[in-house]
C-alpha positions as CSV (number, residue, x, y, z in Angstrom):
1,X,0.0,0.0,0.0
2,X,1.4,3.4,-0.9
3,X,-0.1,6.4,1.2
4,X,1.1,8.6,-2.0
5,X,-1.6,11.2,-0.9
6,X,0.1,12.1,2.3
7,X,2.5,14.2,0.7
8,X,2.4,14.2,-3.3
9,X,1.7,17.5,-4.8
10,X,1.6,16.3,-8.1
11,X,-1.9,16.4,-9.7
12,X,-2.1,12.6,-9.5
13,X,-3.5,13.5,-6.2
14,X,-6.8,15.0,-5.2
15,X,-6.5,16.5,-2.1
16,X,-2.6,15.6,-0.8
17,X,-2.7,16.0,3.6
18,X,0.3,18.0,3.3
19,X,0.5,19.9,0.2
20,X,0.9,23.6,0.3
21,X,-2.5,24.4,-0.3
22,X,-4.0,21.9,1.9
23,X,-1.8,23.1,4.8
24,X,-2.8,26.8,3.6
25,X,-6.5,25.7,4.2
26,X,-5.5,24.1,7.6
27,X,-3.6,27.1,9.0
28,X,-6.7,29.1,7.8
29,X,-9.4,26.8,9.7
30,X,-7.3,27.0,12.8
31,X,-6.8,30.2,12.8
32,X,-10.8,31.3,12.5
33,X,-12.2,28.8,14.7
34,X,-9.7,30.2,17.6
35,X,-10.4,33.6,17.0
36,X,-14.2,32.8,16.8
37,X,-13.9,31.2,20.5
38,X,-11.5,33.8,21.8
39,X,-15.0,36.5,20.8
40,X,-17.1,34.0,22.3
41,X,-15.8,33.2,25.5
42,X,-17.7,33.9,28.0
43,X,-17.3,36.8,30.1
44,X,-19.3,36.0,33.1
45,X,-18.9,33.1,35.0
46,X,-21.0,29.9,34.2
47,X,-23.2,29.7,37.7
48,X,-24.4,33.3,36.2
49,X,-25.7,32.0,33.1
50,X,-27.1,29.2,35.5
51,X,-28.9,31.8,37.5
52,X,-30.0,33.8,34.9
53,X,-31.4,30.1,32.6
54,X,-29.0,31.4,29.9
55,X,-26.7,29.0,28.0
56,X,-23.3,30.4,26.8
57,X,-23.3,30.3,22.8
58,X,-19.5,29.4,22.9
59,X,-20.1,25.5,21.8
60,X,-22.7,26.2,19.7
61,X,-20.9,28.7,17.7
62,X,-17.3,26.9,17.6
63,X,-19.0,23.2,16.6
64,X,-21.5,25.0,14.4
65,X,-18.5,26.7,12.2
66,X,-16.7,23.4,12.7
67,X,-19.3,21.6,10.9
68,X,-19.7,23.8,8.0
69,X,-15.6,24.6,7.4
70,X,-14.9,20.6,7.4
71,X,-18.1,19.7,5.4
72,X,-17.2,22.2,2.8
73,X,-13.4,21.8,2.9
74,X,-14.3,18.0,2.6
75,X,-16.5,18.7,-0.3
76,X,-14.3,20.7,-2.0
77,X,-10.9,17.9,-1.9
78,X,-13.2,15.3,-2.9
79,X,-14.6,17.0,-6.1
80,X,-10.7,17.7,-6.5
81,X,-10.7,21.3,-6.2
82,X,-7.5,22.2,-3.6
83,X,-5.3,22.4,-7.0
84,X,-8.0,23.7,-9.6
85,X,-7.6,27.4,-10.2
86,X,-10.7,29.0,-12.1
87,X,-13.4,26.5,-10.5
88,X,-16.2,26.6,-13.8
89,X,-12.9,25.8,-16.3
90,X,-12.1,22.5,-17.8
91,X,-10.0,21.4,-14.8
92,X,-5.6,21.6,-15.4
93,X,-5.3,17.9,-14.5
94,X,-8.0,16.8,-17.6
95,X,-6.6,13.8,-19.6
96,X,-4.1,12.9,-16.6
97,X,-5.7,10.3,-14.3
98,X,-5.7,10.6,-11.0
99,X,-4.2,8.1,-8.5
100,X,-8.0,7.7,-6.6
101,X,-9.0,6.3,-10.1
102,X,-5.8,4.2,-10.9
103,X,-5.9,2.1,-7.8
104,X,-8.8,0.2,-5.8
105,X,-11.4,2.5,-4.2
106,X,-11.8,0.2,-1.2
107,X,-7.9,0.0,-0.1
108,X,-6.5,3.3,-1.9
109,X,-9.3,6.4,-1.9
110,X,-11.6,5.0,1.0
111,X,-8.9,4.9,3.3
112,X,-7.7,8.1,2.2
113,X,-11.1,10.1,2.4
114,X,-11.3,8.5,6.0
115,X,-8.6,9.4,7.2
116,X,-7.8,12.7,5.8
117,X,-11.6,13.6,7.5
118,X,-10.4,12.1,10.8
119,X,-7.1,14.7,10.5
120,X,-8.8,17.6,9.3
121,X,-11.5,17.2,12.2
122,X,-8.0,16.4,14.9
123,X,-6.4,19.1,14.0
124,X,-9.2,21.4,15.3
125,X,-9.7,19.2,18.5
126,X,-8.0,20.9,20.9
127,X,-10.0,24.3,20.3
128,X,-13.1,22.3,20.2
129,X,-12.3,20.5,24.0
130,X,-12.0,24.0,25.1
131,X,-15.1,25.2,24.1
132,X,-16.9,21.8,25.2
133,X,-15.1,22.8,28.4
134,X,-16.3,26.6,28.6
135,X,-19.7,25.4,28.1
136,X,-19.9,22.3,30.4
137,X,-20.3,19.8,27.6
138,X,-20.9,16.5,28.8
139,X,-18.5,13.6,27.5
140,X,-21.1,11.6,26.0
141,X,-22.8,15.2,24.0
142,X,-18.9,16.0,23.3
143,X,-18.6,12.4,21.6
144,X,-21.6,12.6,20.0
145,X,-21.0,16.4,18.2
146,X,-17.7,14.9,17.0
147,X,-19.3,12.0,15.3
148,X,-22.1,14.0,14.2
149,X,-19.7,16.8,12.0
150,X,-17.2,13.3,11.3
151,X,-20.0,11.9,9.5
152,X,-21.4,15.0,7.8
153,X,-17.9,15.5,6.6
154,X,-17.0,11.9,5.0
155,X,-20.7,12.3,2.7
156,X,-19.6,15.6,1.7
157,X,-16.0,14.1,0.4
158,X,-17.5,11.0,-0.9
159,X,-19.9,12.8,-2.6
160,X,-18.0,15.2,-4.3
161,X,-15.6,12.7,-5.4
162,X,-18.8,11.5,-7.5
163,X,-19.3,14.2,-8.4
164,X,-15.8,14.5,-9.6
165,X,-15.6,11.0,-11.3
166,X,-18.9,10.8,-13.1
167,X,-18.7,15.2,-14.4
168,X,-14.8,15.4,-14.7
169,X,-15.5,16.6,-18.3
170,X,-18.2,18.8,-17.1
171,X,-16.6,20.9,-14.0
172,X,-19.6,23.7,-14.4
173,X,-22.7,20.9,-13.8
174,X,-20.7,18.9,-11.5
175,X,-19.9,22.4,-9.8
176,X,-23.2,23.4,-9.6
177,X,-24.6,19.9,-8.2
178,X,-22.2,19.3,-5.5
179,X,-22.9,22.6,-4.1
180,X,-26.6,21.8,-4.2
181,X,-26.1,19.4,-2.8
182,X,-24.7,20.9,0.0
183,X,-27.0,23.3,0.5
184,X,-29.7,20.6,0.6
185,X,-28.0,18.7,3.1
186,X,-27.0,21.6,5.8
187,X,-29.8,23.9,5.0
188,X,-32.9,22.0,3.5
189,X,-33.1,18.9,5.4
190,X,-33.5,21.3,8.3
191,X,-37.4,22.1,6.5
192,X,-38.1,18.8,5.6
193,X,-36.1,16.0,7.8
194,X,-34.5,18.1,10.6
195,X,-33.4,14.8,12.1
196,X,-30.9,14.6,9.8
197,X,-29.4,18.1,9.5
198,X,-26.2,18.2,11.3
199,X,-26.8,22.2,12.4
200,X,-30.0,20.6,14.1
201,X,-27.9,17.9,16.0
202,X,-25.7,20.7,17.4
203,X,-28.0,22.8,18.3
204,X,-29.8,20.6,20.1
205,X,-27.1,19.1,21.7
206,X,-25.7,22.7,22.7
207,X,-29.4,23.5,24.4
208,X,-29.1,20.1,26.4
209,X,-32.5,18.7,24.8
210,X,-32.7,15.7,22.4
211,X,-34.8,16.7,19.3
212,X,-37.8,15.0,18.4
213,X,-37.8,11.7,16.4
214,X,-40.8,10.9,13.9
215,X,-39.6,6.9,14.9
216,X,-39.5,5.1,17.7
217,X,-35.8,5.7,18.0
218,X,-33.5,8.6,19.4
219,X,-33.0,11.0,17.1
220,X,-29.4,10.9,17.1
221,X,-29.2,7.5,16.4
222,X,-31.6,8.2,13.3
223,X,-29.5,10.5,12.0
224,X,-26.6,8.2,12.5
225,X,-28.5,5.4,10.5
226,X,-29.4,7.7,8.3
227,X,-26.2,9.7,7.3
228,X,-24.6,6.1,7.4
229,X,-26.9,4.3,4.9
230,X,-26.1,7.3,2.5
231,X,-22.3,6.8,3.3
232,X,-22.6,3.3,2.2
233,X,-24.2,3.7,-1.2
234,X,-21.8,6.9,-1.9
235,X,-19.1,4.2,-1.1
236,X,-20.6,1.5,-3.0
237,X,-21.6,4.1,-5.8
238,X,-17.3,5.3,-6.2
239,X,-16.7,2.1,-6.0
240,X,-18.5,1.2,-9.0
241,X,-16.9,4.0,-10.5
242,X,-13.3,3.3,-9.8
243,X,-13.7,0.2,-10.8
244,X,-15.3,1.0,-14.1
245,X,-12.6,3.3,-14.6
246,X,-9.4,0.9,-14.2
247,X,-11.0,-2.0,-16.6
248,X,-11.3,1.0,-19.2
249,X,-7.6,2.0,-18.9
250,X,-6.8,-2.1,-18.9
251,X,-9.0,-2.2,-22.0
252,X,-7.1,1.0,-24.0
């Protein structure tokens, strides 16, 4: 196994963990989310909130603009975008396959797109104990926020890499879809299936009540079943893809 996108900043890569734009985008989301909970500390102490039945915004704001910097950096390395420079152009690398479509998606590109989530949600861990600190976050609420904006995260990447494989030659529609499909997911389902939108979860979590669950099931364990069900076909679906891809170039 070759973990070529660690540090390859070749174009054979999508997203590389440690390119220079990559790391440019890390520095960046570091940077924001600790100035965003340095402004929202709060500056009374907690048993006043208590007192006064307020709840300090701090964990709701910091794991809110978690959620949407990783699900839209995640989008954006899975449609293959970290190198591109004008987005709605014919992308640079066309013709020159990519090393997510040379090798097997299941021990090559799934591995990658789970772990390079799993970093990009580490690196901001530190800042987001602190604010599940500040706010007196339970372990099990701080456990379940991670995994909520984990999971978010890996559909946005696996679906952008769809998005990439099946539109390559058509970077304005596959542009155009992956971002509605974001916007679906973090701002629609909250109008039509608010159990699964991720902002929801948070919220809820951050106001210390569960939401409400049209099933005879807790509704973060919906959303988990949910989210995970369309991880596995977005999985299933690149498979297919990849796959399709590599008995084409055996073929030519």
């Amino acid at each position: 196994m070759k973990f070529d996108y660690l540090s390859d900043d070749s174009q054979k890569s999508l997203a590389p963990f440690f390119s220079g734009k990559m790391l440019s985008i890390i520095f960046n989301s570091v940077w924001i989310v600790a100035l965003i909970l340095l402004i929202w500390t709060p500056r009374k102490a907690l048993y006043v909130y208590v007192s006064e039945q307020l709840i300090p915004l701090n964990f709701l704001v910091i794991f809110g603009v978690t959620l949407l910097m990783n699900t839209y950096v995640n989008l954006r390395c899975g449609r293959g975008e970290i190198f591109e420079g004008p987005i709605l152009v014919k992308p640079e690398r066309e013709g020159l396959p990519t090393l997510e479509e040379e090798r097997p998606f299941f021990s090559y590109g799934f591995i990658e797109f789970l772990s390079h989530t799993l970093f990009l949600l580490v690196i901001l861990l530190p800042l987001l104990l602190i604010s599940a600190a500040i706010s007196e976050i339970s372990s099990g609420v701080l456990i379940k926020s991670l995994a909520v904006i984990f999971s978010a995260s890996l559909l946005c990447r696996l679906f952008g890499f769809l998005m990439f494989l099946s539109l390559r030659n058509r970077p304005r529609t596959g542009y155009h879809l992956s971002r509605l499909f974001f916007y679906i997911f973090i701002v629609g389902t909250g109008f039509f299936a608010p159990y699964t939108n991720p902002i929801l979860m948070i919220y809820g979590f951050s106001m210390g009540r569960e939401m409400s669950s049209p099933f005879q099931i807790e509704a973060y364990w919906l959303y988990i079943l949910i989210i995970g069900l369309a991880i596995l076909i977005l999985i299933l679906a690149n498979q297919m893809m990849v796959r399709q891809n590599m008995l084409k170039g055996k073929s030519n």
